[in-house]
C-alpha positions as CSV (number, residue, x, y, z in Angstrom):
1,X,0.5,83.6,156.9
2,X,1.3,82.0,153.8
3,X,4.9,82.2,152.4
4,X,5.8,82.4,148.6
5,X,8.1,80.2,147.6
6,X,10.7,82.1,145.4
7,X,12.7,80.4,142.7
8,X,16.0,79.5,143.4
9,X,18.5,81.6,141.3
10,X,20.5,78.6,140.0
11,X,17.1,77.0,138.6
12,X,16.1,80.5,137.1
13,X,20.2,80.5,135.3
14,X,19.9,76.9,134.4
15,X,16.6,77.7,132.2
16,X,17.4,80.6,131.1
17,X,20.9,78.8,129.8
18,X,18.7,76.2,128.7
19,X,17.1,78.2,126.7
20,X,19.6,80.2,125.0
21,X,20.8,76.4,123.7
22,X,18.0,75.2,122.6
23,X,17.4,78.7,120.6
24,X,20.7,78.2,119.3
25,X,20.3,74.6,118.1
26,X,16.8,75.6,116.5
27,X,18.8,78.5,114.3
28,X,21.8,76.4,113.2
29,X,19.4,73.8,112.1
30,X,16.7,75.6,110.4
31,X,19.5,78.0,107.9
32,X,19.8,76.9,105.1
33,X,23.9,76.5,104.0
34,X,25.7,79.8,102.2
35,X,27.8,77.1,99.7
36,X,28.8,78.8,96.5
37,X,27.3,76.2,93.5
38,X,29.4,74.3,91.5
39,X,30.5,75.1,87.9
40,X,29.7,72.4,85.5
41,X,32.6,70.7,84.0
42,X,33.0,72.6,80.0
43,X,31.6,70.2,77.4
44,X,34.8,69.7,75.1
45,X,34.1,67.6,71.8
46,X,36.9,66.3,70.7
47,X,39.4,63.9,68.9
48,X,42.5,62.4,70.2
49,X,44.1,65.6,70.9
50,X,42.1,68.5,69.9
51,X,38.4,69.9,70.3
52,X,36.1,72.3,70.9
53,X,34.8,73.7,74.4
54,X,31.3,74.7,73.8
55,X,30.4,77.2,76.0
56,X,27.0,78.5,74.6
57,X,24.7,78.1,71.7
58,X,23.0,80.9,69.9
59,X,20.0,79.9,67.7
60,X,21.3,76.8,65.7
61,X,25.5,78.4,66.0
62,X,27.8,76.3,68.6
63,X,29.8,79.0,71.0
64,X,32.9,78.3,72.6
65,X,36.6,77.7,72.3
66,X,39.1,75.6,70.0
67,X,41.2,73.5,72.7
68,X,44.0,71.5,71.9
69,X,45.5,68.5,74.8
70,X,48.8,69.3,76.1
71,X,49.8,66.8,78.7
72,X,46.8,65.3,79.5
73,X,45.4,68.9,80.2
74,X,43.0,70.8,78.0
75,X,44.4,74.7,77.2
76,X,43.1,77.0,74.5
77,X,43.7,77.3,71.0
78,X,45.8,80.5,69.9
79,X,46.0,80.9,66.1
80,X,49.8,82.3,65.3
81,X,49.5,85.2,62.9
82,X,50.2,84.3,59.6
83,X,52.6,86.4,56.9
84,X,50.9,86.6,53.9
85,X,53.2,86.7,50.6
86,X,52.4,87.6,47.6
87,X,52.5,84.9,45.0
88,X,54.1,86.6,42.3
89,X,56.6,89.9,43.4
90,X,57.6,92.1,40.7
């Protein structure tokens, strides 16, 4: 009578282990990173101590911001309202 020779559990766990590695490996190499891109630095022409950001251009018209340096650190432009008088009160 001939006898089957039956795998030995630990060399059917070892493979199957084996496996489940190498499937592993194979996934965490082939995805591509979820990495948020960078924002380009703002483009900022300027003088010694004040510019403009230019965020955008629209036909031939430069978009952006009036920046001025405060401390080495560039900050937005806000225009004080202005009180107008009247030249000549009667």
């Amino acid at each position: 009578m001939l006898s089957i020779r039956h795998p030995n559990r630990s060399h059917l766990r070892f493979a199957l282990a084996a496996l489940l590695v190498a499937s592993l490996l194979f996934v965490s190499v082939s995805a591509e990173p979820q990495i948020a891109p960078k924002q380009p630095a703002p483009v900022i022409l300027s003088g010694n101590d004040i510019g403009f950001q230019l965020e955008d251009r629209n036909g031939g018209n430069a978009v952006g911001t009036f920046v001025v340096r405060i401390d080495g650190q560039w900050v937005p432009a806000v225009s004080a309202p202005k009180v107008i008088k009247p030249l000549l009160e009667k």
